[in-house]
C-alpha positions in Angstrom: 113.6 -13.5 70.4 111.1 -12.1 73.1 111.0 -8.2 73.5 108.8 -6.3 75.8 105.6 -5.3 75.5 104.9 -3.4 72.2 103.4 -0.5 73.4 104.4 1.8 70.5 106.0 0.9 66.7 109.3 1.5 67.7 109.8 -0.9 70.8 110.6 -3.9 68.7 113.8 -2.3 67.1 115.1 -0.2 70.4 114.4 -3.4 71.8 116.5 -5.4 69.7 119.6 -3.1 69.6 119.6 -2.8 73.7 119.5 -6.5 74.1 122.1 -7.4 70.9 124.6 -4.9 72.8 124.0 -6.1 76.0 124.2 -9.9 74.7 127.6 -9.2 73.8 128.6 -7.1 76.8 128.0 -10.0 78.9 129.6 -12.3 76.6 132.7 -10.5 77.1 132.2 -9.9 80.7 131.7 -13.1 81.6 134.4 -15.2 79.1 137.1 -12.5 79.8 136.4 -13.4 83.3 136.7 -17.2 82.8 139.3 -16.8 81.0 140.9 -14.7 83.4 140.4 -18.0 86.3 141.4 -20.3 83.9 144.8 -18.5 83.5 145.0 -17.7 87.1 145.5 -21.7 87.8 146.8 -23.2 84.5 149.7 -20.5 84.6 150.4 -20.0 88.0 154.3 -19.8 89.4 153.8 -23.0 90.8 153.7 -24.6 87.4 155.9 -22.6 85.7 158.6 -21.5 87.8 160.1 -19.9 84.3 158.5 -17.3 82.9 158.6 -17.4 79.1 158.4 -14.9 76.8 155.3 -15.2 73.8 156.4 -14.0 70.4 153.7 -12.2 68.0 150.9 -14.5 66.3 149.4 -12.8 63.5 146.9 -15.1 63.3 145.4 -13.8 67.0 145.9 -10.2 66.3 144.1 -10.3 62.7 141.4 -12.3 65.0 140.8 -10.3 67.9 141.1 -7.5 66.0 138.2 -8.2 62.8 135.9 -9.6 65.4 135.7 -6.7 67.9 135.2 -4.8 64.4 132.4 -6.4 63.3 130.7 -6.3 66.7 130.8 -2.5 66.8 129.6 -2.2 63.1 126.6 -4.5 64.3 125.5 -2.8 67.2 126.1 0.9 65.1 123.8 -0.8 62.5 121.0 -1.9 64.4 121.1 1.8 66.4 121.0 3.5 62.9 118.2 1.4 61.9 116.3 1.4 64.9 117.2 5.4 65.0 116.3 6.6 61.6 112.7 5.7 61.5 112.4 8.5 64.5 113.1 11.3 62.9 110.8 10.5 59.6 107.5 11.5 60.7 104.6 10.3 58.5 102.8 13.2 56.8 99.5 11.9 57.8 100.6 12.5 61.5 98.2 14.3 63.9 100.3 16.9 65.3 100.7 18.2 69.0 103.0 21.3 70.2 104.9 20.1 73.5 106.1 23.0 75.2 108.8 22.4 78.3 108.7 24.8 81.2 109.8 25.2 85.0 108.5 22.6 86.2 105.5 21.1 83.6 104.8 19.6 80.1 101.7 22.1 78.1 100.4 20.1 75.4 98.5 22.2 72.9 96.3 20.3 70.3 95.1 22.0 66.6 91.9 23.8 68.0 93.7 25.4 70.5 92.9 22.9 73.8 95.6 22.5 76.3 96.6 19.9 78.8 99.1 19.0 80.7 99.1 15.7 80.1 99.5 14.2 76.6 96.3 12.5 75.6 96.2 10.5 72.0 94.7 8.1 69.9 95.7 4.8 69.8 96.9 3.3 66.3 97.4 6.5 65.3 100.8 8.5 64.2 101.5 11.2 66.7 104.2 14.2 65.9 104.8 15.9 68.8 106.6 19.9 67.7 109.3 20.3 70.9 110.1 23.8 72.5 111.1 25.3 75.3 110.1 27.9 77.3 113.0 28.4 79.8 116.1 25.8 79.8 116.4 22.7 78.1 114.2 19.6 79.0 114.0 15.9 78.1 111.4 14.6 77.2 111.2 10.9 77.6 107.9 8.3 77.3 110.4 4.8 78.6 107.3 2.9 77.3 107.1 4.3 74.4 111.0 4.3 73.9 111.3 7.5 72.5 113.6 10.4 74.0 114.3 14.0 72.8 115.8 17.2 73.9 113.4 20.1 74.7 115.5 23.0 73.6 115.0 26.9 73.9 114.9 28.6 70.7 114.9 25.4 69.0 112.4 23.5 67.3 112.7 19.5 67.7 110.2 16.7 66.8 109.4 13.3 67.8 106.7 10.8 66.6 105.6 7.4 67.5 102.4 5.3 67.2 100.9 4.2 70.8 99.9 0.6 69.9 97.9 -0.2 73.4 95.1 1.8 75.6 96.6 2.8 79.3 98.7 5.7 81.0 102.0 6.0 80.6 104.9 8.1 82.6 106.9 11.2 81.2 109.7 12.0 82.6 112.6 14.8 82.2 115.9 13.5 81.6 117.6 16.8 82.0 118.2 18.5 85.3 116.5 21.6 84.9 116.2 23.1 88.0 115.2 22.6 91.9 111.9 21.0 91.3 113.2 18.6 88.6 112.4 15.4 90.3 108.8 16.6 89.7 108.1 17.5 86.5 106.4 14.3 85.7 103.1 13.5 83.2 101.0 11.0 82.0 100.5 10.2 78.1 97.0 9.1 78.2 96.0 6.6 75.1 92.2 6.3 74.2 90.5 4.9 72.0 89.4 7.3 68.7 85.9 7.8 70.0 86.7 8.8 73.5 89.9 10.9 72.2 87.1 12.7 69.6 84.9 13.1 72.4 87.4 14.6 74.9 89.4 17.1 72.1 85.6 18.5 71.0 84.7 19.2 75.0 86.7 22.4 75.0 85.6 26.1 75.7 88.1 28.6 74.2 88.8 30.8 76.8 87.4 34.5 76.9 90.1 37.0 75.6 89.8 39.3 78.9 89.9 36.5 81.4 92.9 37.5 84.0 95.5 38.9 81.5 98.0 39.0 84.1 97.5 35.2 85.5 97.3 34.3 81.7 101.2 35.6 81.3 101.9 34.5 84.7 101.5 31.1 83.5 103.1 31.3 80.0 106.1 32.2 81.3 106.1 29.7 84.2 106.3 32.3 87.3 103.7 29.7 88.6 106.1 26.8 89.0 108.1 28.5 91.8 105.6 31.0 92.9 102.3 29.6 94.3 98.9 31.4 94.6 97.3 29.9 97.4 100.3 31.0 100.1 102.5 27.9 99.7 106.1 28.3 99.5 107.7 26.5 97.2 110.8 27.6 95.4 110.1 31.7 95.4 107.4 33.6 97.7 103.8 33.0 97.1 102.0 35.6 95.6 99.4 35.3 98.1 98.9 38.5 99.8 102.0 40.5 98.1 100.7 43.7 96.8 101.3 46.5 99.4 102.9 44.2 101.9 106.0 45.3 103.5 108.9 42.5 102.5 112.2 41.5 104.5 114.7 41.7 101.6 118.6 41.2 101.3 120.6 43.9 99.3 124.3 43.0 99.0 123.9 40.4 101.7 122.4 43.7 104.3 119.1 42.7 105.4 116.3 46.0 104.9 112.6 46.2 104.8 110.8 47.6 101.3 107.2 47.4 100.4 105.9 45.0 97.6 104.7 48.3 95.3 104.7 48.3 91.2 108.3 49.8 91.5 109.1 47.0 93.4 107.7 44.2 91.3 108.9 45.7 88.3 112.4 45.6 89.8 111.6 42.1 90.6 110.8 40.4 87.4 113.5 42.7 85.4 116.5 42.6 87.9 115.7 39.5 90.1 118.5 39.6 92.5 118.3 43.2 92.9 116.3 42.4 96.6 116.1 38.9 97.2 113.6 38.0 99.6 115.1 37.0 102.8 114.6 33.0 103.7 114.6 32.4 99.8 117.9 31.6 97.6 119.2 34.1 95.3 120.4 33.7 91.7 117.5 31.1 91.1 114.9 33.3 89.4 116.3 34.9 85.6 116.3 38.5 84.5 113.0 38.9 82.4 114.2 41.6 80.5 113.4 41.3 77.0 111.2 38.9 77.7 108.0 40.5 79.4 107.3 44.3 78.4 106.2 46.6 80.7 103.0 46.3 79.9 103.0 42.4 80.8 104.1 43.4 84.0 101.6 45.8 84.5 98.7 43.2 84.1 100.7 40.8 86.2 100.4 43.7 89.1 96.9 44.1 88.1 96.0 40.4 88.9 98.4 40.4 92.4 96.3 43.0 93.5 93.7 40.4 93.0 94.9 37.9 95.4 94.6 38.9 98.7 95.4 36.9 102.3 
C-alpha cells in the first residue's frame, strides 16, 4: 500500500487505519447499493406478481452477523495500535510547553525563549506539555497527524518526530471564540544546526521591561484589545486612560471616564459598563485571576499609550 508523505513517525499507522476503514466503508456503500439495483429488477412486481414470504436462514444470520464483527474489531485494532504509541513519549524527548490562549499558540522552549510558532529539529522526538490559558483549544499539526485537546487546568501531552525539513500549518479544532478562524501557526522543522543556532540567539528579557504589557499579554487581553487603535473584538487600548467612554449600563446608554476606578471595574466586573458599539458578555470576570496590583501595572502601561 501507498500512504502519504511521511512527514512524521506516526503518518504510516494513522494512515493505515483511515484508509482500512474507509476501504470498507466503500465496500459497503457501494455493494449495498448494487445489490440494492440488482434486487430492484430481479424482484420487481412484474416478475413476481406473488409476494412470498422468506423463512429464517441461520446460515445468513451467523454470516452477516461474524463478519460485520470482525470488521469493527479490525478497524478498533489498528486505531489502538496506531493510538497507543501517542501517548508514550520517549524519555530522551526534547521538551516544549504549548500554551493555548485567545487567539494564539506561545511556545516556550527550556532556556526560557518563546515563539509563537513551533520551531524543531528534524529527526528528533519532540514532547510538547499542553495547557491552557482561557478555554479549551485543539491543537492539531494535519501533517504531522497528531491532535490533542488544550485544556484549562489540565496538563496534556503529545509527541511526534518531524521526519522532513518545511513549514507546516496548526490549526485549532475547537471553537474557542470570535477570532477562532484565526488562530493559526506554523511548526517550523530545521535542521539541528540551524535549530541550535536559532534557540542560542535569545536575549532574556529585562525584569522591569513594561510589567503591565508583560501581564497584558499573559493573560491574552491583547487578542481582543489592540494597541495601535484597531478595533478588533474589544476597544483598543490606544488612547484610553483619561478618555471619556460611551458606555451601556442595563442596556441605558451614559458617558464615564476611562479612570483606575473604571479599569478596575473593567477587568474585575466586565459587563458592569460595556462599551457602546462592542458586544457584551464576551470578555470574562478576571477576578481571582489578576490581583490588584496586576491591574495597577496594567494602568501604569495604558497611561503609556497615548493617541
Amino acid at each position: 500500500m501507498t500512504y502519504f508523505n511521511q512527514y512524521s513517525n506516526f503518518v504510516k499507522d494513522v494512515d493505515f487505519a483511515f484508509l482500512f476503514i474507509l476501504g470498507i466503508a466503500f465496500f459497503f456503500l457501494i455493494g449495498l447499493t448494487a445489490t440494492v439495483i440488482i434486487f430492484i429488477f430481479k424482484y420487481n412486481k412484474k416478475k413476481h406478481p406473488v409476494a412470498v414470504q422468506l423463512k429464517e436462514n441461520s446460515t445468513l444470520e451467523i454470516t452477516w452477523t461474524v463478519i460485520p464483527l470482525i470488521l469493527v474489531l479490525l478497524m478498533f485494532y489498528f486505531g489502538y495500535i496506531g493510538y497507543m504509541p501517542m501517548r508514550n513519549a520517549p524519555a530522551n524527548a526534547f521538551v516544549v510547553k504549548a500554551e493555548g490562549h485567545m487567539w494564539e499558540y506561545e511556545f516556550t522552549y527550556p532556556n526560557g525563549k518563546t515563539s509563537n510558532d513551533l520551531y524543531i529539529p528534524i529527526n528528533k522526538p519532540i514532547k510538547l506539555i499542553l495547557t491552557s490559558r482561557d478555554v479549551i483549544h485543539g491543537f492539531f499539526i494535519p501533517a504531522f497527524r497528531v491532535k490533542e485537546d488544550m485544556v484549562p487546568g489540565k496538563e496534556n501531552h503529545m509527541w511526534f518526530v518531524a521526519n522532513q525539513l518545511g513549514d507546516y500549518d496548526i490549526f485549532c479544532t475547537v471553537y474557542c471564540g470570535l477570532r477562532h478562524s484565526s488562530m493559526e501557526a506554523k511548526t517550523i522543522v530545521l535542521n539541528e544546526k540551524d535549530f541550535n543556532k536559532w534557540l542560542a540567539d535569545f536575549t532574556k528579557p529585562k525584569a522591569n521591561t513594561s510589567e503591565g504589557l508583560a501581564i497584558l499579554k499573559k493573560n491574552s487581553c491583547l487578542g481582543c484589545h489592540s494597541l495601535d487603535g484597531k478595533k478588533i473584538v474589544g476597544p483598543t487600548f490606544k488612547g484610553l486612560f483619561g478618555k471619556d467612554r460611551k458606555v451601556l449600563i442595563d442596556g441605558a446608554a451614559t458617558t464615564v471616564k476611562a479612570d483606575e476606578a473604571y479599569i478596575k471595574e473593567s477587568v474585575f466586573a466586565p459587563n458592569a459598563k460595556v462599551v457602546d458599539g462592542f458586544p457584551a458578555n464576551v470578555m470574562q470576570p478576571y477576578k481571582g485571576v489578576l490581583t490588584d496590583k496586576d491591574v495597577d501595572l496594567i494602568i501604569e502601561y495604558l497611561k503609556e499609550i497615548k493617541d
